[in-house]
N, C-alpha and C positions, 0 to 999 in steps of 0.2 A: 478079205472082204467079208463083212457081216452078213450072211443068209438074209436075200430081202422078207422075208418074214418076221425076223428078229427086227429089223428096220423098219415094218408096217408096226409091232407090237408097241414102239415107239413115238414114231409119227403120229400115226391117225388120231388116237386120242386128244393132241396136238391139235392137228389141223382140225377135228370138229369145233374145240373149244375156240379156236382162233377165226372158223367162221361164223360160229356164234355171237362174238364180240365187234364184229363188222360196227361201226357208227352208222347212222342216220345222217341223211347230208339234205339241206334246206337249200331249195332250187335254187336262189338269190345269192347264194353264199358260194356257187358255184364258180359267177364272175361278178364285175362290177358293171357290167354291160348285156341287156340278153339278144345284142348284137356279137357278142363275143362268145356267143354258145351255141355249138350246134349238137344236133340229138343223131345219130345212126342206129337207124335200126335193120337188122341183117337176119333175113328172111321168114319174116313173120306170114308167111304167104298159105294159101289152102293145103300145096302138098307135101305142109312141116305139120301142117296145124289140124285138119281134119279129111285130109284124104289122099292116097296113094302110098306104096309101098314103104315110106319114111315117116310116113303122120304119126304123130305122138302126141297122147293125151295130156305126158307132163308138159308138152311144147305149147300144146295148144291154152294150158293154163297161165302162159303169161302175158296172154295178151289181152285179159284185162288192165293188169299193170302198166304196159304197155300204151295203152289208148289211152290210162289215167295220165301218166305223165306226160307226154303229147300234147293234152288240153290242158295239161296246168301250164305246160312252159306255152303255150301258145295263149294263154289267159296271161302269163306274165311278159308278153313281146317276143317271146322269142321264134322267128323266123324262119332258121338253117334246121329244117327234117328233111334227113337223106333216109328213101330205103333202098339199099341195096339188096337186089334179090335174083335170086335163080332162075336164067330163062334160058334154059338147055340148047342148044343146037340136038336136032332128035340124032344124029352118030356120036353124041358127046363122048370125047375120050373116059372123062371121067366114067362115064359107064363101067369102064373096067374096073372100076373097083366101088362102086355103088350104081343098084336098080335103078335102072330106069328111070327118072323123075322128074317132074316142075319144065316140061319141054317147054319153049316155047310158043303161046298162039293157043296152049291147054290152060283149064280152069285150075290145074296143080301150080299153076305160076301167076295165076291172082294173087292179087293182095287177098290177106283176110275183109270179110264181111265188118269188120267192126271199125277198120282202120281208115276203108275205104267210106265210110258211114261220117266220118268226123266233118264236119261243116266246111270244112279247109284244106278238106283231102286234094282238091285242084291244086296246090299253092305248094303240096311237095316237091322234092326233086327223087324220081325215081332212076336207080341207075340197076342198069340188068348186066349180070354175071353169068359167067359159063365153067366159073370154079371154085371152089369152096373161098378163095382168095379174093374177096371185094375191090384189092387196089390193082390188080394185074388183066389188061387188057380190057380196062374200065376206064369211067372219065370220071374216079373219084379224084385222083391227084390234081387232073387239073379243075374240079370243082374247086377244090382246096387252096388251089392258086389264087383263083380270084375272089377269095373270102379270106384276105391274110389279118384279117380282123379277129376271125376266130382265135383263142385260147381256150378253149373246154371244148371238147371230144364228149359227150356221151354214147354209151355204146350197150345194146340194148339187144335181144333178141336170141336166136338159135342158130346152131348148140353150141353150148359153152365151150365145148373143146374144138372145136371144127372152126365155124364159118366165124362167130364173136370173137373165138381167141387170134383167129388170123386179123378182122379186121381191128380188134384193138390193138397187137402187136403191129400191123402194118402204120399207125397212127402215133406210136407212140416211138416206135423205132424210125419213125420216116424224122420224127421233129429231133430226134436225139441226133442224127445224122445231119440234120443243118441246123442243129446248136438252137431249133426254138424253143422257146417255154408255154410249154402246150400242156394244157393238163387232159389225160385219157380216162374217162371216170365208167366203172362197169359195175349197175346195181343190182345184189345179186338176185332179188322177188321178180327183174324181168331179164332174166336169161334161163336157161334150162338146156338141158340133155336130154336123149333116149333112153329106154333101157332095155339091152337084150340078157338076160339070165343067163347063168352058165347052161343049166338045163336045156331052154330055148335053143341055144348057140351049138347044142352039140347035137341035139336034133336038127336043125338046120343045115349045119353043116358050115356056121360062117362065125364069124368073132364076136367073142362075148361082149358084152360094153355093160357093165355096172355104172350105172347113169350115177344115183348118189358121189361116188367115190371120184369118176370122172370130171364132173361139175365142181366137186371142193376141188379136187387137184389141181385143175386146171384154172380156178380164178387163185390159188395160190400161187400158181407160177404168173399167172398176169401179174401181182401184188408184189412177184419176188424180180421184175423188169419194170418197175415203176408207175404200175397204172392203177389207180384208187378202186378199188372194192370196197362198194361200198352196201348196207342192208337194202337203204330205197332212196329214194330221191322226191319230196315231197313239197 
């Protein structure tokens, strides 16, 4: 086996250029129908986005992007905005292996100010989670059921390794699994990661998380299980 360092010396150069070269994708060109598209966005909420123990400034920078696209497919008809997001049980098992966060019934489990602000924000469908996994012990499947009109998945929000890569992979491996033609689309200006430094991490006393490295790698394995990464969605 090749020393993964010799394997990184290879790669990464790789994958920067390969997320560099991401295409552009026009909202319309998406489906033929903007009955046939729906947007997920997975937990763009205050205690990702500016407050409590997980808040991140990179997180919190895509939800410009975020609202931008919302109001354009919502200026082009489109209907199906799901956000799934974090509303803790306060003993959440999860605990054990992340602080504390987004309980529910606290303002860490708001929506953001900006999303909630959209003319249309009544007309979403919010669905609340108790694990970084949007489709488990949730009513997104059978949301899903009774929209069999969908064919486009967009998938939106934080972090790109955690809670986006579960729900796009649970969307795109649910349609693989009953043979549908579902497209999973992840644009990469509105998703983001943390970042804790190695430094940080060894003062702390808890896991490093290189957010750059983690965010390309992980929409390259979405890309390498068949879900479209794409730059933006416009």
């Amino acid at each position: 086996m090749k020393p993964i360092q010799e394997q990184a010396n290879l790669f990464l150069p790789w994958l920067e250029g390969w997320l560099a070269e991401r295409p552009e994708l026009i909202l319309s060109e998406a489906a033929a129908d903007p009955d046939e598209i729906a947007i997920f966005s997975v937990d763009v909420i205050k205690g990702f986005c500016n407050m409590g123990p997980l808040s991140s400034p990179r997180v919190a920078d895509i939800v410009t992007p975020v609202v931008s696209l919302m109001q354009t497919a919502w200026d082009e008809g489109v209907r199906h905005i799901v956000l799934t997001q974090d509303s803790h049980e306060p003993d959440a098992v999860e605990f054990g292996g992340f602080p504390p966060h987004c309980i529910r019934g606290t303002e860490e489990a708001e929506t953001v100010d900006a999303i909630a602000a959209l003319p249309f924000f009544d007309q979403l469908t919010i669905i609340e989670k108790n694990s970084i996994d949007s489709g488990l012990n949730t009513g997104l499947d059978a949301w899903l059921a009774e929209r069999p009109q969908i064919q486009t998945c967009i998938v939106v929000g934080d972090c790109t390794d955690l809670c986006v890569y579960q729900l796009a992979m649970h969307l795109r491996l649910d349609a693989n699994a009953r043979q549908l033609q579902r497209r999973v689309i992840v644009p990469v200006n509105a998703v983001d990661t943390y970042d804790t430094p190695m430094a940080v991490a060894e003062e702390l006393g808890i896991y490093p998380h290189p957010g750059d490295l983690l965010h390309a790698t992980f929409l390259y394995h979405m890309a390498v299980n068949g879900i479209e990464v794409v730059k933006s969605i416009e």
